[in-house]
C-alpha positions as CSV (number, residue, x, y, z in Angstrom):
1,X,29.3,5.6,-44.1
2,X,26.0,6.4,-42.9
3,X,23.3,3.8,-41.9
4,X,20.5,5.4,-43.8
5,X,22.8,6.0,-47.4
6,X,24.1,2.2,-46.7
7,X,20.3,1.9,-46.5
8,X,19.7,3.6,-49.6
9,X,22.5,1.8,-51.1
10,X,21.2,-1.4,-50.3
11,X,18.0,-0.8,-51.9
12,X,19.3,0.4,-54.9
13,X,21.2,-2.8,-54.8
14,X,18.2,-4.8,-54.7
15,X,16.9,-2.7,-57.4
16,X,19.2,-3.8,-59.8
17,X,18.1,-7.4,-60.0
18,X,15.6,-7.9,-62.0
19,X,13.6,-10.8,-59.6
20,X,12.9,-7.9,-57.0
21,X,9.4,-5.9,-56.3
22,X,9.4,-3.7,-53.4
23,X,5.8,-3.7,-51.1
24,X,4.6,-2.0,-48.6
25,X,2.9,0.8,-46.6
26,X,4.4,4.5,-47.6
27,X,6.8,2.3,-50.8
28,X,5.2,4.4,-53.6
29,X,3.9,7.5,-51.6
30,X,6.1,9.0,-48.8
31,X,5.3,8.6,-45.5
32,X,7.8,6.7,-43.3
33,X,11.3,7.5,-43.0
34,X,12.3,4.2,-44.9
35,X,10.4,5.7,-47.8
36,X,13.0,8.3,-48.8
37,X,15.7,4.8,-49.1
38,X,13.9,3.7,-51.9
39,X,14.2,7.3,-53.8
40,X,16.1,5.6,-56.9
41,X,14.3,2.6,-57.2
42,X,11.9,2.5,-60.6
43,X,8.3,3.3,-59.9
44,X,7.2,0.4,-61.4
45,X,9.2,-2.0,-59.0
46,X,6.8,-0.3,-56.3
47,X,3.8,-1.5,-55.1
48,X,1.9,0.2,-53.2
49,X,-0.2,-1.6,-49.9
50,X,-3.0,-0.7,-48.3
51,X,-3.7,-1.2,-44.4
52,X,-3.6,-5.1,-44.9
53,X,-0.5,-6.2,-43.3
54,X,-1.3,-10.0,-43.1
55,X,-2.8,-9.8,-47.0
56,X,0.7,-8.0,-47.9
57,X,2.8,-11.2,-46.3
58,X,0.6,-13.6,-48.3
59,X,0.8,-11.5,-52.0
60,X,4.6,-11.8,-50.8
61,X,5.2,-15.3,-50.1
62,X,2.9,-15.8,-53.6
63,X,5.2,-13.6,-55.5
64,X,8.1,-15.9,-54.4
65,X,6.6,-19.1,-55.3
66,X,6.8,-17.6,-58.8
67,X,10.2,-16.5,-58.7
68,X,9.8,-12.9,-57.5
69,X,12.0,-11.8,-54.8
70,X,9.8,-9.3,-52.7
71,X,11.2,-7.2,-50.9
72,X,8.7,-6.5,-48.3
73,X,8.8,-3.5,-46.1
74,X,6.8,-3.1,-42.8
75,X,7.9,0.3,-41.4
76,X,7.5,-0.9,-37.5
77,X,8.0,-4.2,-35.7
78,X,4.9,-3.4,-34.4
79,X,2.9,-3.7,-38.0
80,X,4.9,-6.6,-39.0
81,X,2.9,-8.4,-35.6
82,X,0.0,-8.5,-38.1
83,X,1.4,-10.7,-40.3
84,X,2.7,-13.5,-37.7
85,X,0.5,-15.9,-39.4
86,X,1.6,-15.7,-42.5
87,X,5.2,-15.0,-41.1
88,X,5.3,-18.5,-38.8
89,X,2.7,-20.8,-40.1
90,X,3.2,-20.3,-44.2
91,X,5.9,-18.7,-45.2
92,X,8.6,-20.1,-42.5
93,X,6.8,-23.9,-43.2
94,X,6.3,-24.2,-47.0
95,X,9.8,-26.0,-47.5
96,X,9.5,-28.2,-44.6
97,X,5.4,-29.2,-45.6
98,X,6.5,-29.3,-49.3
99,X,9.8,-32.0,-48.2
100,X,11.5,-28.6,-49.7
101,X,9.7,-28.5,-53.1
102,X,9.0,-25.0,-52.1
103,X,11.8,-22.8,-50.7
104,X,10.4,-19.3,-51.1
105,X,12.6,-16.1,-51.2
106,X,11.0,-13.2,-49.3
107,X,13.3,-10.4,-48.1
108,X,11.1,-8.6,-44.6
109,X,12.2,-5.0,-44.1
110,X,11.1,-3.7,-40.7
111,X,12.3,-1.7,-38.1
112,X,12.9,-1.0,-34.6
113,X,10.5,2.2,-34.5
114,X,12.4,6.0,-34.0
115,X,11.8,7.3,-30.2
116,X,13.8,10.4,-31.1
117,X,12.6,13.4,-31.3
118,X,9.5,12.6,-30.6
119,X,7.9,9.2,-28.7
120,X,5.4,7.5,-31.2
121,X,3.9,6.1,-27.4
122,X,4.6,2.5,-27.2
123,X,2.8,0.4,-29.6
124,X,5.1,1.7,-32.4
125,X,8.8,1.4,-30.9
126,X,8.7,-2.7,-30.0
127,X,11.5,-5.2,-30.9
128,X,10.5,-8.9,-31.3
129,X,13.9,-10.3,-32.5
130,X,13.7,-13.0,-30.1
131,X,10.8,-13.7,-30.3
132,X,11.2,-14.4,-34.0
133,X,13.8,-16.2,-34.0
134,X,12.4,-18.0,-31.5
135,X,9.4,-19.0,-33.4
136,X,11.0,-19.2,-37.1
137,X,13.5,-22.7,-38.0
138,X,13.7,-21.3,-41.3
139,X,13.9,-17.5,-41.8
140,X,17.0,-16.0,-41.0
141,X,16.8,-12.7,-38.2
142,X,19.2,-10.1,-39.1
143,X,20.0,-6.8,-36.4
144,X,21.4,-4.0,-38.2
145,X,22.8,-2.3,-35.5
146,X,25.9,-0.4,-37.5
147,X,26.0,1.3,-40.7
148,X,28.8,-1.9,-41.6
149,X,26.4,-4.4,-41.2
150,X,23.3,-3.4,-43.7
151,X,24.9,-3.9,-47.3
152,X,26.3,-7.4,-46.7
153,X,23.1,-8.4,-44.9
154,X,20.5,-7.5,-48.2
155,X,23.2,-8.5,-50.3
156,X,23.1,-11.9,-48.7
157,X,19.2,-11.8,-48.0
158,X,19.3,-11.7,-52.2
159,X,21.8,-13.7,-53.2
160,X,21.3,-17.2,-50.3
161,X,20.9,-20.2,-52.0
162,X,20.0,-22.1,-48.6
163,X,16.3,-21.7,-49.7
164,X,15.7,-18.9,-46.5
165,X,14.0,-15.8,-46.5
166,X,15.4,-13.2,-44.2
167,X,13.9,-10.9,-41.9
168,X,16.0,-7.6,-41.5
169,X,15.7,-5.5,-38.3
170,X,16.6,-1.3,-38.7
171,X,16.3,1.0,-36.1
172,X,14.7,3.7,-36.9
173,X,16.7,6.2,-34.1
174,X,19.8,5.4,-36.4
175,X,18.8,7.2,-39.6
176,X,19.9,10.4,-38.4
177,X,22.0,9.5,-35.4
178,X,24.5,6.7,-37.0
């Protein structure tokens, strides 16, 4: 198995329930390599965002509160920085400032960015793990460093009960190489 047909996989796994909406940058229109994973999911599942990475995080975390499950795709660690507000002080806090009335379900997408074949330059190829977990009690990190690892970890981003959203980390190098 290859990581980037698991990722397809996964996405058309994600696809088939009918709670999900994809969003993001290059979702609808290509432009990213993670656009190409989400060939076979309906076009109407796709929403299309503009340049508005913090305003994307906070349609997401609305969409959950109504019992969407977005699927939320920020092609680049580095884009998803944007969103930190939305990231640490809503959507990570809404069950702990609601005594857990709210548990929204967000499923993050992002991605280590691809240095190979060519070096974006170094505000595009960043990995803040860490530092996420660090700052976030209640999302849950996920590396997707093997092609074994990405079906169970969406599969589990969609199906938790815990009342967590997940971040999920790709690596863009791996699409071709793994």
């Amino acid at each position: 198995m290859k990581y980037f047909d698991e990722l397809s996989r996964a996405m058309d796994f994600l696809a088939g329930d009918p709670r999900t909406k994809f969003l993001g940058q290059a979702v609808a229109c290509p432009g990213t390599g993670m656009t190409n994973t989400l060939k076979n999911v309906p076009r109407e599942r796709l929403l299309e965002m503009p340049v508005t990475e913090e305003l994307q995080m906070g349609i997401s975390i609305g969409m959950a509160l109504t019992g969407i499950v977005p699927v939320t795709i920020y092609p680049r660690w580095n884009f998803l920085l944007l969103a930190v507000n939305q990231v640490v002080s809503h959507l990570d806090k809404l069950s702990d400032m609601s005594a857990g009335g709210y548990q929204p379900k967000v499923i993050i997408r992002t991605s280590v960015g691809s240095e190979r074949p060519l070096h974006p330059q170094h505000q595009h190829v960043g990995d803040y793990t860490e530092a996420f977990r660090l700052m976030c009690k209640n999302i849950e990190v996920i590396r997707l460093d093997e092609p074994d690892q990405i079906f169970p970890a969406y599969q589990r981003a969609l199906e938790r009960t815990d009342g967590r959203s997940t971040i999920l980390v790709e690596f863009g190098d791996y699409f071709n190489e793994k």
